[in-house]
DRENPA-3360 file (N, C-alpha, C; in nm, 2 decimals, always signed):
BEGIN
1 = XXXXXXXX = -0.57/-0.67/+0.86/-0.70/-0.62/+0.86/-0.69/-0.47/+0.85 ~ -0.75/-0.43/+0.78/-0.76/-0.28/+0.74/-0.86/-0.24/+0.84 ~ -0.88/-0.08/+0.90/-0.94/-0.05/+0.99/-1.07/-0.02/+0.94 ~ -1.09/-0.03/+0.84/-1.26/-0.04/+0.80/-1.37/-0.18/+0.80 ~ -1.21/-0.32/+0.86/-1.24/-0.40/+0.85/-1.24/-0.54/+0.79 ~ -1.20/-0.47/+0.68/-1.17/-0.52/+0.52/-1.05/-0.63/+0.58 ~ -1.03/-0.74/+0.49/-0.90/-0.78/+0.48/-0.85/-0.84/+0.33 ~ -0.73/-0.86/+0.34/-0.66/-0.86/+0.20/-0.59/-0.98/+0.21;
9 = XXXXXXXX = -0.58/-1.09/+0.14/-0.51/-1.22/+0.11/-0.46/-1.19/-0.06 ~ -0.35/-1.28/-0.04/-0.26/-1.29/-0.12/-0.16/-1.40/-0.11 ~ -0.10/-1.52/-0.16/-0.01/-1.57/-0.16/+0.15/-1.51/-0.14 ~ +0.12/-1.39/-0.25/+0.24/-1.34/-0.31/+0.23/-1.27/-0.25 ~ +0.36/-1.25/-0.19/+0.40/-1.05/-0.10/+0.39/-0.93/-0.21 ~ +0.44/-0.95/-0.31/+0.41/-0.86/-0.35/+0.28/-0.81/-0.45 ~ +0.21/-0.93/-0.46/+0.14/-0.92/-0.48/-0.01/-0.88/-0.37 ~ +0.03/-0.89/-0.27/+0.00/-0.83/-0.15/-0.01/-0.68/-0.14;
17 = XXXXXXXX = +0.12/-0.68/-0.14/+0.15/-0.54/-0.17/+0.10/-0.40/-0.17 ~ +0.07/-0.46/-0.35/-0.03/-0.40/-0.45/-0.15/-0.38/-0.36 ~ -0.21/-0.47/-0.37/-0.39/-0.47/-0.29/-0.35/-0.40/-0.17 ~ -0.25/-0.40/-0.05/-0.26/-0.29/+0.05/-0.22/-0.15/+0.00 ~ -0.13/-0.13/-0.15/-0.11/+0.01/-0.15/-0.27/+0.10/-0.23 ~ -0.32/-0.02/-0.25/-0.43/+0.04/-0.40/-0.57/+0.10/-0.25 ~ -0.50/+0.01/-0.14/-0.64/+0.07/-0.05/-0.58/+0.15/+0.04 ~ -0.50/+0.25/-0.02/-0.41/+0.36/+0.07/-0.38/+0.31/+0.17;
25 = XXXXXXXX = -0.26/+0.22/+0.21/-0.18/+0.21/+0.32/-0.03/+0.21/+0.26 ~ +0.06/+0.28/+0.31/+0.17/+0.31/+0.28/+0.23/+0.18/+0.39 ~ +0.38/+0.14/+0.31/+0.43/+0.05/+0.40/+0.49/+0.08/+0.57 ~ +0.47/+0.23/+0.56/+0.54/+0.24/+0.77/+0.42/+0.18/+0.83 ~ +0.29/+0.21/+0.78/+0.17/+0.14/+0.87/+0.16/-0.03/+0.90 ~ +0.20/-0.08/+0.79/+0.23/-0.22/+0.80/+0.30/-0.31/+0.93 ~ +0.21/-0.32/+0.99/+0.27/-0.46/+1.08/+0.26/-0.56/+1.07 ~ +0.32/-0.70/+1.05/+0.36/-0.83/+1.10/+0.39/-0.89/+1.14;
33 = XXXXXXXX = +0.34/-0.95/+1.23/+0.41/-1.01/+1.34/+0.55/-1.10/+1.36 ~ +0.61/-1.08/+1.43/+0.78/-1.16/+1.39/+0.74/-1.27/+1.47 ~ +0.89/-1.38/+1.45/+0.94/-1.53/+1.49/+0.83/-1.57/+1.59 ~ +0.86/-1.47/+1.72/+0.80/-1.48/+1.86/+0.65/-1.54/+1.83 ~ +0.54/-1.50/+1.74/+0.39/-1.51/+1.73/+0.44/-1.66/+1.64 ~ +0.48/-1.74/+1.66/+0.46/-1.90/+1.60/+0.43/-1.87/+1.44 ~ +0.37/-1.95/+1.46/+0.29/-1.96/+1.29/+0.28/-1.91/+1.24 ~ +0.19/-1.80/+1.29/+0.11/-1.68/+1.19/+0.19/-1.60/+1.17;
41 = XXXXXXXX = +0.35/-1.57/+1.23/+0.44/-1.49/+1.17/+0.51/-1.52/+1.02 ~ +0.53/-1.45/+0.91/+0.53/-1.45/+0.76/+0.68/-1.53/+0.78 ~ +0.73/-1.53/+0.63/+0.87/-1.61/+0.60/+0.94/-1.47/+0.66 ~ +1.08/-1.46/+0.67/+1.15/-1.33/+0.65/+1.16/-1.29/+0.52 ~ +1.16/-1.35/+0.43/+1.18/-1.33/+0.25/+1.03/-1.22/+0.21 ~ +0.94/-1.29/+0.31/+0.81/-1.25/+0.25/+0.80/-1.12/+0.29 ~ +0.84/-1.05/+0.43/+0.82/-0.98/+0.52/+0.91/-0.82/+0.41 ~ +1.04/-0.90/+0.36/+1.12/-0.81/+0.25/+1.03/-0.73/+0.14;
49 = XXXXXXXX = +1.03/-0.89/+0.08/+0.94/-0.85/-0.05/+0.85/-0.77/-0.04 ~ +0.75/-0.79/+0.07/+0.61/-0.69/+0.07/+0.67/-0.54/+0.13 ~ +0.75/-0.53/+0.20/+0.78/-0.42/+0.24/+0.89/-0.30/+0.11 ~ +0.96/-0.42/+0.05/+0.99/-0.34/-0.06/+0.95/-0.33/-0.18 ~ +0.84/-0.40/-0.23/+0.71/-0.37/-0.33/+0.65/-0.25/-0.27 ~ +0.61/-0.23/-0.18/+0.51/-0.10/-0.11/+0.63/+0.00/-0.13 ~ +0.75/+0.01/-0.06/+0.83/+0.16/-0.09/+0.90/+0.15/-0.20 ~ +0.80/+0.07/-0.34/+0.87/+0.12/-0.44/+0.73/+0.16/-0.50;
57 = XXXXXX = +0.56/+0.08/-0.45/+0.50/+0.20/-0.51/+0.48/+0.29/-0.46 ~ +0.52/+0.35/-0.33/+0.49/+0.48/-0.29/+0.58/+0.55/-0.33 ~ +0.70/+0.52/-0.37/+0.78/+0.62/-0.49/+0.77/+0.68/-0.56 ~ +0.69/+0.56/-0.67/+0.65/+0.61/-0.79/+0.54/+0.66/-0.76 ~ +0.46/+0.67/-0.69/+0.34/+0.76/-0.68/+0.36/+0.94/-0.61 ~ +0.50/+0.95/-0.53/+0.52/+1.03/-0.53/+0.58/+1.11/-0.62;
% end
């Protein structure tokens, strides 16, 4: 959830990604919850992916 409220779905992490970098959030703001929170915690694979799609567009954007 974005703090304006918004939220963002996606299948694909990095397709995720995308949609959190396009509504200005850079990946250090990113939280997801790990193993401990059951369920609703992401794959590890996925947790990768989206965090290194985000510090590769905030690269190229800088």
């Amino acid at each position: 959830m974005l703090a304006t409220g918004a939220t963002l779905e996606a299948r694909d992490p990095q397709e995720l990604a995308e949609l959190v970098f396009a509504a200005g959030v850079w990946h250090r703001y990113v939280w997801m919850p790990d193993w401990r929170a059951g369920d609703i915690a992401p794959a590890g694979s996925d947790k990768i992916a989206l965090n290194h799609r985000l510090n590769q567009l905030v690269l190229s954007d800088t």
